[in-house]
Residue frames as a rotation matrix with the C-alpha (Angstrom) as fourth column:
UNK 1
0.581 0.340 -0.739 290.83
0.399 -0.911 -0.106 169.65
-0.709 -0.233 -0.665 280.39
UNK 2
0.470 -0.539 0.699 291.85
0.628 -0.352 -0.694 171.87
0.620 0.766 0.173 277.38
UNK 3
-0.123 -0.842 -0.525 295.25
0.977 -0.195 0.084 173.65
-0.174 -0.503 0.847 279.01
UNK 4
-0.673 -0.222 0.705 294.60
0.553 -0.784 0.280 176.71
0.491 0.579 0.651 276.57
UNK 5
0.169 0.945 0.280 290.91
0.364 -0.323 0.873 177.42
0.916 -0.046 -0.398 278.03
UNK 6
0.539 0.058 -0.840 291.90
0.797 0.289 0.531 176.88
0.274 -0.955 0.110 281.34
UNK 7
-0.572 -0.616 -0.541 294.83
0.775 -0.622 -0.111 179.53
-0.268 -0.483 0.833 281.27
UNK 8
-0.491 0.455 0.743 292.19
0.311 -0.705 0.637 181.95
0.814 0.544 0.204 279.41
UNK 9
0.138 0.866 0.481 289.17
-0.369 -0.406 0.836 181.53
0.919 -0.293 0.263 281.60
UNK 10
0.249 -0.007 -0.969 290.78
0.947 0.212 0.241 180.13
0.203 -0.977 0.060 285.45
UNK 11
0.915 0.127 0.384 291.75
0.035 -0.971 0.237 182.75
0.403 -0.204 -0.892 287.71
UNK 12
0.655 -0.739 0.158 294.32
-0.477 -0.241 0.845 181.22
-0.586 -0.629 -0.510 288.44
UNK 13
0.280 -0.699 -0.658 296.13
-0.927 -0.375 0.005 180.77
-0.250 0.609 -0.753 284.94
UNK 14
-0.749 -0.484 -0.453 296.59
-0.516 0.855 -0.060 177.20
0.416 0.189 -0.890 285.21
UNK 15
0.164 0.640 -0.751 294.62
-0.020 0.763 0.646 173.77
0.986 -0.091 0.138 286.22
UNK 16
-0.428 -0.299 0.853 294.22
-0.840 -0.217 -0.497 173.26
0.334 -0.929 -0.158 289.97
UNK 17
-0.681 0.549 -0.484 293.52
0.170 0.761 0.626 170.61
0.712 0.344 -0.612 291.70
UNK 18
0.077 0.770 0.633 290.22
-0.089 -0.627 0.774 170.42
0.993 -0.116 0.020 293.63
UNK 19
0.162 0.109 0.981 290.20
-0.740 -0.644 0.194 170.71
0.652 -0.757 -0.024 297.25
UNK 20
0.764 0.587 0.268 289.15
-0.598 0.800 -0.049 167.69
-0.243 -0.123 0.962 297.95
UNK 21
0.691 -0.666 -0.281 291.93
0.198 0.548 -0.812 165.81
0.695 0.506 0.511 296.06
UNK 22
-0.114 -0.989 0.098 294.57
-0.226 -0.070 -0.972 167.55
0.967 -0.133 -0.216 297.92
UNK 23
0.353 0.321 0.879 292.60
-0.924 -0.030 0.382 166.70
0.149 -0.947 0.286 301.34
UNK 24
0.895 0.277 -0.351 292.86
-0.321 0.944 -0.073 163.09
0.311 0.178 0.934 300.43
UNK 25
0.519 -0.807 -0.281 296.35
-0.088 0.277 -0.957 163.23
0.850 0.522 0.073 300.67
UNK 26
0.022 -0.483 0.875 296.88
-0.880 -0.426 -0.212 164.13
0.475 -0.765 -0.435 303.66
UNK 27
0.728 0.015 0.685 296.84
-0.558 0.594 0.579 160.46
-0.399 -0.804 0.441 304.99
UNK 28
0.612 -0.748 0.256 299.37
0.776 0.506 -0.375 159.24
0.151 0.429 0.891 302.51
UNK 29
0.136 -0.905 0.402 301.70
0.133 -0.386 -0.913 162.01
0.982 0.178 0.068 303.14
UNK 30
0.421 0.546 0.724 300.50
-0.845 -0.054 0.532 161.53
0.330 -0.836 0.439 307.20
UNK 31
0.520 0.296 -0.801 301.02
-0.090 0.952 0.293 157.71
0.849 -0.080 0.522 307.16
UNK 32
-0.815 -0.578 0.046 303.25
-0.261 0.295 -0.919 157.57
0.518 -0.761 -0.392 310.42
UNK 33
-0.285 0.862 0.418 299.57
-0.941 -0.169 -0.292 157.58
-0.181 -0.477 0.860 312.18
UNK 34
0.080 0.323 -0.943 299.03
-0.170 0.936 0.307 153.84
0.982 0.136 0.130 310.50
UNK 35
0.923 0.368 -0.109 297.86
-0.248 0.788 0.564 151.10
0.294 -0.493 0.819 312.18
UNK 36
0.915 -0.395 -0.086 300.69
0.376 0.910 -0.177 149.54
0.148 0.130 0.980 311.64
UNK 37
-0.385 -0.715 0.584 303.53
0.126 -0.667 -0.734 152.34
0.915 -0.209 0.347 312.91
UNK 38
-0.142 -0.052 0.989 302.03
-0.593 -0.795 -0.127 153.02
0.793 -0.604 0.082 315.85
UNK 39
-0.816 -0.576 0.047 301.33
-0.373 0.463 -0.804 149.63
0.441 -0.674 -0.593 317.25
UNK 40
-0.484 0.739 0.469 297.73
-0.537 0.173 -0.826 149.48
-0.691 -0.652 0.313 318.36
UNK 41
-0.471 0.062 0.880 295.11
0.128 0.992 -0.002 147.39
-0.873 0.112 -0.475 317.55
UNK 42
-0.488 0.178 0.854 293.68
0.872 0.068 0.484 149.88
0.028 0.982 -0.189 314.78
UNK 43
-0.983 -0.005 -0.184 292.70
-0.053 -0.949 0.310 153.07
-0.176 0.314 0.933 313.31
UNK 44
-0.199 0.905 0.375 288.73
0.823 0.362 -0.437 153.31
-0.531 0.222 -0.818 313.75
UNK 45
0.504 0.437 0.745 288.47
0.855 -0.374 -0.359 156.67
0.122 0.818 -0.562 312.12
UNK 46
-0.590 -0.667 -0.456 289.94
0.608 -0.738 0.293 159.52
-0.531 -0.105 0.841 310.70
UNK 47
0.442 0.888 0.131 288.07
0.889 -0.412 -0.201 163.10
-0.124 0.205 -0.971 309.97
UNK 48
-0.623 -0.708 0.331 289.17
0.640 -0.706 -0.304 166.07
0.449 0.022 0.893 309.12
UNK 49
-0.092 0.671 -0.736 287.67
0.992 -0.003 -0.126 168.78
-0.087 -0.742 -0.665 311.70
UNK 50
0.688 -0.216 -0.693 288.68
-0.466 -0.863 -0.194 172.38
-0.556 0.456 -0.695 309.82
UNK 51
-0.176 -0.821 0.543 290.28
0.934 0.035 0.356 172.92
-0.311 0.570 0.761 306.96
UNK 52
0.612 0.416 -0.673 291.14
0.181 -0.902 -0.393 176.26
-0.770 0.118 -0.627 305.39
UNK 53
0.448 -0.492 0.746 292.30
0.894 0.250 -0.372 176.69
-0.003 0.834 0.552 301.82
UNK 54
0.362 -0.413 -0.836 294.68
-0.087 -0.907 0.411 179.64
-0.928 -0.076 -0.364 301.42
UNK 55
-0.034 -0.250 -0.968 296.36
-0.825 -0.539 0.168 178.84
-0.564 0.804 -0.188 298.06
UNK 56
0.970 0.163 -0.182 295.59
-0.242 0.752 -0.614 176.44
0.037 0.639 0.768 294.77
UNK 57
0.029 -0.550 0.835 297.48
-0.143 0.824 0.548 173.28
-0.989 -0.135 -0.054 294.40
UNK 58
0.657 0.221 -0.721 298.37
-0.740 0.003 -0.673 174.03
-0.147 0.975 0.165 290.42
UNK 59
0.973 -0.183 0.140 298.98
0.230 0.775 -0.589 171.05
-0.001 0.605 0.796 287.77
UNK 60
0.556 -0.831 -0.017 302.73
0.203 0.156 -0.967 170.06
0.806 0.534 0.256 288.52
UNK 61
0.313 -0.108 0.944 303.03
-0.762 -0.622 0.181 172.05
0.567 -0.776 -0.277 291.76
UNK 62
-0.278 -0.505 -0.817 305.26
0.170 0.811 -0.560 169.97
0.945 -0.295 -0.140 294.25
UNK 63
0.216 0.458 0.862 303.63
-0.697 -0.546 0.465 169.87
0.684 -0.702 0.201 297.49
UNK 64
-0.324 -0.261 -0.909 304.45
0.285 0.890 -0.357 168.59
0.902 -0.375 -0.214 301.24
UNK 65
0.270 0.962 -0.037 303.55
-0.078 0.060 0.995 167.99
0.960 -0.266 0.092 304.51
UNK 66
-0.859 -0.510 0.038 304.70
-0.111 0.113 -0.987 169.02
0.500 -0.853 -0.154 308.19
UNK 67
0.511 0.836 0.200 301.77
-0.194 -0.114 0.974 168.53
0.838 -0.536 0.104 311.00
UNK 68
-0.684 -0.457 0.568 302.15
-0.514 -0.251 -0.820 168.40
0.517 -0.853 -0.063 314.95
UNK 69
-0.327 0.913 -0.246 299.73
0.441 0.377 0.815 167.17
0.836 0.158 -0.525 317.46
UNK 70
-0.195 0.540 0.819 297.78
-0.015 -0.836 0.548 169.09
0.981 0.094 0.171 318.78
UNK 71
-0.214 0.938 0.274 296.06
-0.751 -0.337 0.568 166.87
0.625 -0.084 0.776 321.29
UNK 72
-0.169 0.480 -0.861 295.39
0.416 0.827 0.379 163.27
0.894 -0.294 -0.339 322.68
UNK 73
-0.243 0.767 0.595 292.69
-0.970 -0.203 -0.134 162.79
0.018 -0.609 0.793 325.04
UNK 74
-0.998 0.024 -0.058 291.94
0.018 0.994 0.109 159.56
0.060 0.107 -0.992 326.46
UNK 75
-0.015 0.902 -0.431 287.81
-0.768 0.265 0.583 158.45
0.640 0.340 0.689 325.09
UNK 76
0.860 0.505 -0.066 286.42
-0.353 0.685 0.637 156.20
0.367 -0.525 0.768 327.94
UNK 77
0.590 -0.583 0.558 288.33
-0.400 0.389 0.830 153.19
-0.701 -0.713 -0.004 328.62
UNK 78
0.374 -0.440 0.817 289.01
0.282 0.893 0.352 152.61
-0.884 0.099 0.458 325.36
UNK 79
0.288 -0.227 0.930 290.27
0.903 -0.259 -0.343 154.68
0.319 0.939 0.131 322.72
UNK 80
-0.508 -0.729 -0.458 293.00
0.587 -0.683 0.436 157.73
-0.630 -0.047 0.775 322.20
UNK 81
0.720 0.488 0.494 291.54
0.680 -0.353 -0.643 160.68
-0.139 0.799 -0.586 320.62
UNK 82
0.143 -0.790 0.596 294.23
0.926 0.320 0.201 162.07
-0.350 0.523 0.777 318.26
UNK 83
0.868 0.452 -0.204 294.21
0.223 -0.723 -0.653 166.05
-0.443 0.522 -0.729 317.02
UNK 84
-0.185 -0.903 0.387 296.89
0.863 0.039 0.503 166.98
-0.470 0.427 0.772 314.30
UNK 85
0.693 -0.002 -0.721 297.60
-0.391 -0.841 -0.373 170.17
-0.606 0.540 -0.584 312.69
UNK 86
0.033 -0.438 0.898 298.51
0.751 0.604 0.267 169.52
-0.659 0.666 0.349 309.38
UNK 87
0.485 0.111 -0.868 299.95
-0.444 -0.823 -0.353 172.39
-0.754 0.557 -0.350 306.84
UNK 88
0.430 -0.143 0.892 300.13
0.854 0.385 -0.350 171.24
-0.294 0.912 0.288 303.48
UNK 89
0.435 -0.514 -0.739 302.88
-0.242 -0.858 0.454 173.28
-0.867 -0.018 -0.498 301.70
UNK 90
0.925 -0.280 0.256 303.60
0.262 -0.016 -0.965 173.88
0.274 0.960 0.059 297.31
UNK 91
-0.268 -0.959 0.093 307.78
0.959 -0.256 0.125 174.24
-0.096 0.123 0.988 296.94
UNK 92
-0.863 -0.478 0.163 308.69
0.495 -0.864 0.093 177.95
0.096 0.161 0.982 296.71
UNK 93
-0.079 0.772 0.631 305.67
0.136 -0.618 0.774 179.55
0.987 0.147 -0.056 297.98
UNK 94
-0.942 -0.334 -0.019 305.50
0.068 -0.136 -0.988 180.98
0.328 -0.933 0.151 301.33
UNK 95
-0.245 0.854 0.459 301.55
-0.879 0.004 -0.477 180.69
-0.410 -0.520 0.749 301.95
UNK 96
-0.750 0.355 0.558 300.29
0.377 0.923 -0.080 176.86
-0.544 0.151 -0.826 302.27
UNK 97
-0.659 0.746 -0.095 297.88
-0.007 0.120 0.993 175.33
0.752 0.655 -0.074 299.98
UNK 98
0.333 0.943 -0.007 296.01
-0.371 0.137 0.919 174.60
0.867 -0.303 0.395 303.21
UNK 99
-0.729 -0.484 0.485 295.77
-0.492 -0.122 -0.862 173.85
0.476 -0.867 -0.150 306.73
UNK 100
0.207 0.676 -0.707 293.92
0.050 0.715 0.698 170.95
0.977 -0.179 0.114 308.36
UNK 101
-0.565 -0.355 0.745 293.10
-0.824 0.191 -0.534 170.01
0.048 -0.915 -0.400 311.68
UNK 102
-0.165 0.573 -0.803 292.17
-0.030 0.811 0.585 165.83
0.986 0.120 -0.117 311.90
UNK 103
0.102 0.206 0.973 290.94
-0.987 0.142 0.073 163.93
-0.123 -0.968 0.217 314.66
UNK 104
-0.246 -0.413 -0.877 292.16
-0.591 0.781 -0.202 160.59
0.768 0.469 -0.436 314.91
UNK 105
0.391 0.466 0.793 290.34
-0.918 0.265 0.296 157.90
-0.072 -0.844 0.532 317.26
UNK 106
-0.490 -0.408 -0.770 292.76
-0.482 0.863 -0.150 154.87
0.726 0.298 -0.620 317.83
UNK 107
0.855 0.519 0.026 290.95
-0.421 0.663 0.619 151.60
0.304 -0.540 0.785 319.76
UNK 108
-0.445 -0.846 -0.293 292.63
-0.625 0.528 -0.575 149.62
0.641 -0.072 -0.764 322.18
């Protein structure tokens, strides 16, 4: 991307990244939830169930991650269902980039 265009014609003055991208993260900046931290026999799927963007994630922008959980529910006889609020948060800015809620379904 040409840096010059971008501050011309974004609205927001700078490169950003796309939505998507910064969703991804949220299991690498998440990872306590592994397989392998928590002990069971594995992680059949993770989804994100809402998200809501509130502010771009701009080129350089340092960004981190507190979540809670919401939820667990035991699924039959065999599986934990998992809900996490997750607020992704840019240094020095007081409104997150976003706000997630997963659902995490561990088998045992």
């Amino acid at each position: 991307m040409d840096p010059f265009r971008v501050a011309k014609k974004s609205p927001y003055g700078a490169k950003i990244a796309y939505g998507f991208l910064t969703l991804s993260l949220i299991s690498l900046l998440t990872c306590d939830m592994s397989s392998e931290q928590v002990y069971v026999d594995g992680i059949s799927q993770f989804t994100n169930n809402k998200a809501r963007y509130m502010n771009p994630v701009r080129f350089g922008d340092k960004i981190r991650s507190n979540y809670h959980i919401v939820s667990i529910a035991k699924m039959r006889r065999t599986a934990l269902r998992v809900i996490k609020g997750i607020t992704i948060k840019i240094e020095n800015l007081k409104k997150p980039a976003c706000v997630v809620e997963t659902v995490t379904l561990i088998f045992f």
